[in-house]
Biotite code that builds the C-alpha atoms (Angstrom):
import biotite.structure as struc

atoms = struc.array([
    struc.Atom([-80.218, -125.203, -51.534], chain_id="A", res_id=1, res_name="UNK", atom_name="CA", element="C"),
    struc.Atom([-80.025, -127.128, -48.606], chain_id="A", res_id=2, res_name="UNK", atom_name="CA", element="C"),
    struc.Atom([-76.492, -127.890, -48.746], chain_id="A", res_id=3, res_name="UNK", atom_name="CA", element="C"),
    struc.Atom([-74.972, -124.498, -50.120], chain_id="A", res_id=4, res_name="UNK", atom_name="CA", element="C"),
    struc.Atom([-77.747, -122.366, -47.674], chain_id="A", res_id=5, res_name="UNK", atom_name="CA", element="C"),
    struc.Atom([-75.167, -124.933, -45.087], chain_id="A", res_id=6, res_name="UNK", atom_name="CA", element="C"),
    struc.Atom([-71.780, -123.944, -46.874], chain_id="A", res_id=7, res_name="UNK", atom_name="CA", element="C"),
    struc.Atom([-72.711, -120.104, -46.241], chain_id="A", res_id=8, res_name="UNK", atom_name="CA", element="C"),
    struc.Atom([-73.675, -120.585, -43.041], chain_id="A", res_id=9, res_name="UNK", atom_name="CA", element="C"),
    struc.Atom([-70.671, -122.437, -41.796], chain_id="A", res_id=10, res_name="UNK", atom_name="CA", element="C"),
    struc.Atom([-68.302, -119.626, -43.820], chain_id="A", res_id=11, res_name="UNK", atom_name="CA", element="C"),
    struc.Atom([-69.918, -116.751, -42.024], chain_id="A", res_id=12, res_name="UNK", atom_name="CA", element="C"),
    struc.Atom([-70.127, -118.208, -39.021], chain_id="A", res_id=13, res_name="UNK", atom_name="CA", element="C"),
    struc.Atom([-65.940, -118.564, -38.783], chain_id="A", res_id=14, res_name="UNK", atom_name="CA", element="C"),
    struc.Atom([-64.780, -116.091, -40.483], chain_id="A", res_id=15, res_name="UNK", atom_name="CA", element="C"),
    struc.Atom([-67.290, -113.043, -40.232], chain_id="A", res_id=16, res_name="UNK", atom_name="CA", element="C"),
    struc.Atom([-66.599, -111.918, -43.980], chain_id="A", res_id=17, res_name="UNK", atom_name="CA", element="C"),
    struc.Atom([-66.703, -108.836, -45.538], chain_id="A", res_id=18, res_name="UNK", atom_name="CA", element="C"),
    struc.Atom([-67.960, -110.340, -48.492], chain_id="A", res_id=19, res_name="UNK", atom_name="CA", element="C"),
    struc.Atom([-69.313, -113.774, -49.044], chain_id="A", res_id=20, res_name="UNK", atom_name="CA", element="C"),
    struc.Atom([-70.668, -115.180, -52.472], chain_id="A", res_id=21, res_name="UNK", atom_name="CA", element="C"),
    struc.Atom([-71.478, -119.114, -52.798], chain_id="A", res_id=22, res_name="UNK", atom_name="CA", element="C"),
    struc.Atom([-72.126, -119.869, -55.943], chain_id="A", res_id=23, res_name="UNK", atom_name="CA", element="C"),
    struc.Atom([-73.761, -123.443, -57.255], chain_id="A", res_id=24, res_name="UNK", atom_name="CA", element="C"),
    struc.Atom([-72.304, -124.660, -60.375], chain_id="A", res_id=25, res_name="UNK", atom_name="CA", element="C"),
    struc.Atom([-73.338, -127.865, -60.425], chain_id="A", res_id=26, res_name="UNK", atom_name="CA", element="C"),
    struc.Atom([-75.762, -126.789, -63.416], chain_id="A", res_id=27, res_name="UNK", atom_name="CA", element="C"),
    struc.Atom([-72.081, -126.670, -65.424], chain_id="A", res_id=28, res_name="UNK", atom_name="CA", element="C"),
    struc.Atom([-70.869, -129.977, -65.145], chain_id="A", res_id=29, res_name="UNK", atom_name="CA", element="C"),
    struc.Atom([-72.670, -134.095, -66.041], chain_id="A", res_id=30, res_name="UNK", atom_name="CA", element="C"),
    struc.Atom([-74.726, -134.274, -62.581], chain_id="A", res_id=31, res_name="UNK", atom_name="CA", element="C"),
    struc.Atom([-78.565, -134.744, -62.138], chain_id="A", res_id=32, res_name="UNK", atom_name="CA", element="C"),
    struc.Atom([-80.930, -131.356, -62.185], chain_id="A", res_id=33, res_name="UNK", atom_name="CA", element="C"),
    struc.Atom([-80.692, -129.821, -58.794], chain_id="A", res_id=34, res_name="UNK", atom_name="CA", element="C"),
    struc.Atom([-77.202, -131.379, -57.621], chain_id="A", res_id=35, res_name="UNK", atom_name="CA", element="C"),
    struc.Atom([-75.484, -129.394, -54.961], chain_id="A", res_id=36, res_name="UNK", atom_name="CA", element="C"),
    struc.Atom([-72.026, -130.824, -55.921], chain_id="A", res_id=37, res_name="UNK", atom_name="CA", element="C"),
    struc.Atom([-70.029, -128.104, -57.320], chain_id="A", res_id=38, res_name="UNK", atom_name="CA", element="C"),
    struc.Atom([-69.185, -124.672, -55.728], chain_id="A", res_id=39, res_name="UNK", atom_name="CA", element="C"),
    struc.Atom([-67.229, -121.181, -56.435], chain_id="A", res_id=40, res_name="UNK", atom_name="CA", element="C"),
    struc.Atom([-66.597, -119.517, -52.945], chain_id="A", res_id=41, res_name="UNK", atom_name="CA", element="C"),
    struc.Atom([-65.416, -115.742, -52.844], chain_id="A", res_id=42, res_name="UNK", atom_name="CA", element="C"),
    struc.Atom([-64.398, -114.885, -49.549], chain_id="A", res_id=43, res_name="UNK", atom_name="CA", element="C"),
    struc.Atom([-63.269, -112.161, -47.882], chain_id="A", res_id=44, res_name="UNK", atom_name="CA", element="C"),
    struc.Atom([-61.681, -111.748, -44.929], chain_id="A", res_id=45, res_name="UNK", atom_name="CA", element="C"),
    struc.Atom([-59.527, -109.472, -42.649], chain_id="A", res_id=46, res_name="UNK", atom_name="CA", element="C"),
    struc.Atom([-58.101, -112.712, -41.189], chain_id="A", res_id=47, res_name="UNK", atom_name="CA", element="C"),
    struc.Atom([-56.717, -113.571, -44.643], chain_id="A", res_id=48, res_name="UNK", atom_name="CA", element="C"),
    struc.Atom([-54.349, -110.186, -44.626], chain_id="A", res_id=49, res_name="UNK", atom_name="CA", element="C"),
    struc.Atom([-50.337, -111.929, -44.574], chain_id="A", res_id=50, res_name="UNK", atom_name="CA", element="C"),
    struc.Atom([-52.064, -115.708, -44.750], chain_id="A", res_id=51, res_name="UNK", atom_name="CA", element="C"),
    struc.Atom([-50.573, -117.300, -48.232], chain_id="A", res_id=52, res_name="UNK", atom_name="CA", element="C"),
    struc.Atom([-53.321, -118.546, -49.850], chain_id="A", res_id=53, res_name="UNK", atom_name="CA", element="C"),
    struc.Atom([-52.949, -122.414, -49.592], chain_id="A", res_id=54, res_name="UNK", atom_name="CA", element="C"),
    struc.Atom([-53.218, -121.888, -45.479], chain_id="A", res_id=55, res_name="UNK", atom_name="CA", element="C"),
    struc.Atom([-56.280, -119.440, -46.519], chain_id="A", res_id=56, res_name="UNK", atom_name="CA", element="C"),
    struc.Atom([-57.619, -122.877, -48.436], chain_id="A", res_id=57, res_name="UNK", atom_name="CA", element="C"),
    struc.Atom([-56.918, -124.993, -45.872], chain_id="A", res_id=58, res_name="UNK", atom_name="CA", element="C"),
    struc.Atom([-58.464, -122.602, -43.011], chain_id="A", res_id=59, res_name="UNK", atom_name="CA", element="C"),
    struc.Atom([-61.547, -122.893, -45.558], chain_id="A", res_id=60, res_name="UNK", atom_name="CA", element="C"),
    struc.Atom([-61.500, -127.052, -46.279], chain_id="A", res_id=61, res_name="UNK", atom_name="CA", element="C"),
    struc.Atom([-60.971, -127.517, -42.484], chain_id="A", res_id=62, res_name="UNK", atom_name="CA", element="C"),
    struc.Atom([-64.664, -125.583, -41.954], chain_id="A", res_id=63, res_name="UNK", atom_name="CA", element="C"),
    struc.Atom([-66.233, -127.458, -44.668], chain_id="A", res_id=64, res_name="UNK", atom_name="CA", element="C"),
    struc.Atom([-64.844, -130.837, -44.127], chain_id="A", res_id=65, res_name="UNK", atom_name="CA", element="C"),
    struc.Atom([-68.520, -132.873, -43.238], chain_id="A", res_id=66, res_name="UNK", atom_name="CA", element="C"),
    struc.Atom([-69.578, -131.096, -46.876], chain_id="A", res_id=67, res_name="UNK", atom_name="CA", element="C"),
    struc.Atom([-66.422, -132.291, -49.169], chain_id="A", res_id=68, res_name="UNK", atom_name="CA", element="C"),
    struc.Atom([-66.797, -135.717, -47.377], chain_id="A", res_id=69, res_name="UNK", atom_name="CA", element="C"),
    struc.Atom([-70.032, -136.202, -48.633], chain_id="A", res_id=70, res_name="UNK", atom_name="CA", element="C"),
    struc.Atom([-71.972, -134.836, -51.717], chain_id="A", res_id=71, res_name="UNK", atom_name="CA", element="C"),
    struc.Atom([-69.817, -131.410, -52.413], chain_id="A", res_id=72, res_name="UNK", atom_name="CA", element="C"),
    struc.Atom([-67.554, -132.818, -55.710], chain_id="A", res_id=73, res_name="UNK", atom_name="CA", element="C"),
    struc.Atom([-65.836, -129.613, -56.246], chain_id="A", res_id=74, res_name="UNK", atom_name="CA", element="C"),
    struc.Atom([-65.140, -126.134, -54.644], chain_id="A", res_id=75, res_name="UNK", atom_name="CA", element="C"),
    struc.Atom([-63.328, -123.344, -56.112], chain_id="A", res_id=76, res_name="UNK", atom_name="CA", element="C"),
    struc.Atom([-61.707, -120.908, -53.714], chain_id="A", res_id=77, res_name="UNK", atom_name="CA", element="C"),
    struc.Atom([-60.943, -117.789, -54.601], chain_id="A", res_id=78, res_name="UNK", atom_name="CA", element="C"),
    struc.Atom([-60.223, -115.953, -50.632], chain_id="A", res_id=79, res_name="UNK", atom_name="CA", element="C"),
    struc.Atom([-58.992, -112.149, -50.648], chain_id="A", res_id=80, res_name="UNK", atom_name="CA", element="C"),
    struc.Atom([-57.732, -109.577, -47.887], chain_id="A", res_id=81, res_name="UNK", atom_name="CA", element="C"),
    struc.Atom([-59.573, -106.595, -48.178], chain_id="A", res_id=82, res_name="UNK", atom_name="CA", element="C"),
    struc.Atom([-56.822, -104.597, -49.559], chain_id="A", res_id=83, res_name="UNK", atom_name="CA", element="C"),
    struc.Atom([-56.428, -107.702, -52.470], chain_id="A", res_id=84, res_name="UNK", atom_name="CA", element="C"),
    struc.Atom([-60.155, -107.170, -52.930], chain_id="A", res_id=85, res_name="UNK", atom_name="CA", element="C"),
    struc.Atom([-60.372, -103.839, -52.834], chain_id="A", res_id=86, res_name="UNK", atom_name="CA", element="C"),
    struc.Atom([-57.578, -103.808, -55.520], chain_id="A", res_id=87, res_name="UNK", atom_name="CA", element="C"),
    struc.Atom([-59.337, -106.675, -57.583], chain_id="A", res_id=88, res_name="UNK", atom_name="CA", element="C"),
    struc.Atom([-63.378, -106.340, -56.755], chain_id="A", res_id=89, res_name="UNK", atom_name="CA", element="C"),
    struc.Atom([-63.771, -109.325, -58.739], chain_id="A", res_id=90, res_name="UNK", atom_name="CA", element="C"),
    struc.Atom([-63.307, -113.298, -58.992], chain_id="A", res_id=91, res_name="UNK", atom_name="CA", element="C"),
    struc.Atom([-61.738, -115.146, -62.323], chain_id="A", res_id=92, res_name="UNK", atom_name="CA", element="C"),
    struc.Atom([-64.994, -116.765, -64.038], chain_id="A", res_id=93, res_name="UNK", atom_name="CA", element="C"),
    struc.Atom([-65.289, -120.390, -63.495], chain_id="A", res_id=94, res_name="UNK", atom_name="CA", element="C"),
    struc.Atom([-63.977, -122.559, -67.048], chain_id="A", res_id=95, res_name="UNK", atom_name="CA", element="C"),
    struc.Atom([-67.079, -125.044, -68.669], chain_id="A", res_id=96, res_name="UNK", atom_name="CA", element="C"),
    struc.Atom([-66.555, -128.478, -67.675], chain_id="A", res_id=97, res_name="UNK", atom_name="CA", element="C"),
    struc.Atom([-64.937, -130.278, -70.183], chain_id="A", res_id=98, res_name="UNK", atom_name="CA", element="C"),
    struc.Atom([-65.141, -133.979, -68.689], chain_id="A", res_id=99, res_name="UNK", atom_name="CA", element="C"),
    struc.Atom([-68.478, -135.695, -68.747], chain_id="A", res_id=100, res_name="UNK", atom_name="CA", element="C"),
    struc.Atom([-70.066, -138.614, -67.197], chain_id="A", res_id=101, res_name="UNK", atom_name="CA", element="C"),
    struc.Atom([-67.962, -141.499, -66.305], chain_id="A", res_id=102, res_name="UNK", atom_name="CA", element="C"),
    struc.Atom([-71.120, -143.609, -67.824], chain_id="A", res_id=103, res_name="UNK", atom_name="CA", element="C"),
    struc.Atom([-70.388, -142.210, -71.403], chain_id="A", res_id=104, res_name="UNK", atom_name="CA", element="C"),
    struc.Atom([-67.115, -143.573, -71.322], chain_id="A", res_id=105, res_name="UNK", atom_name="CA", element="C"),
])
């Protein structure tokens, strides 16, 4: 947990969110037991209200850069204004991993 407990940390600490999930989903995908490599982040933030989301991505990979240049694999954004949240209350379910280890090919 050391490295998501990091991730929510860092997120909170820049952009004061009104919500802020970090989910692990390493479990989902061909890495060891207790990997801290893949993420789904739901942010959101009053800062994100007129920001197009690739900026609101960006804002988000800037914070996070130490973690994707070392063991974080994957992260899936999904970043909302209030009034977007407010209208959807919910993030898209992450798809099962379909690729596997590059040792079984």
């Amino acid at each position: 947990m050391k490295i998501q407990s990091a991730i929510e940390a860092k997120l909170e600490q820049r952009f004061s969110p009104q919500y802020l999930e970090v989910v692990n989903e390493s479990h989902m995908h061909s890495v060891p037991p207790d990997s801290e490599s893949h993420f789904k982040v739901v942010l959101v933030c009053e800062g994100f209200d007129g920001v197009r989301q690739v900026q609101r991505h960006q804002q988000v990979y800037k914070v996070l850069s130490d973690e994707m240049d070392g063991e974080v694999h994957a992260l899936a954004l999904h970043t909302y204004s209030p009034q977007e949240w407010q209208k959807t209350g919910l993030a898209p379910e992450s798809p099962q991993c379909l690729g596997g280890s590059k040792a079984d090919r």
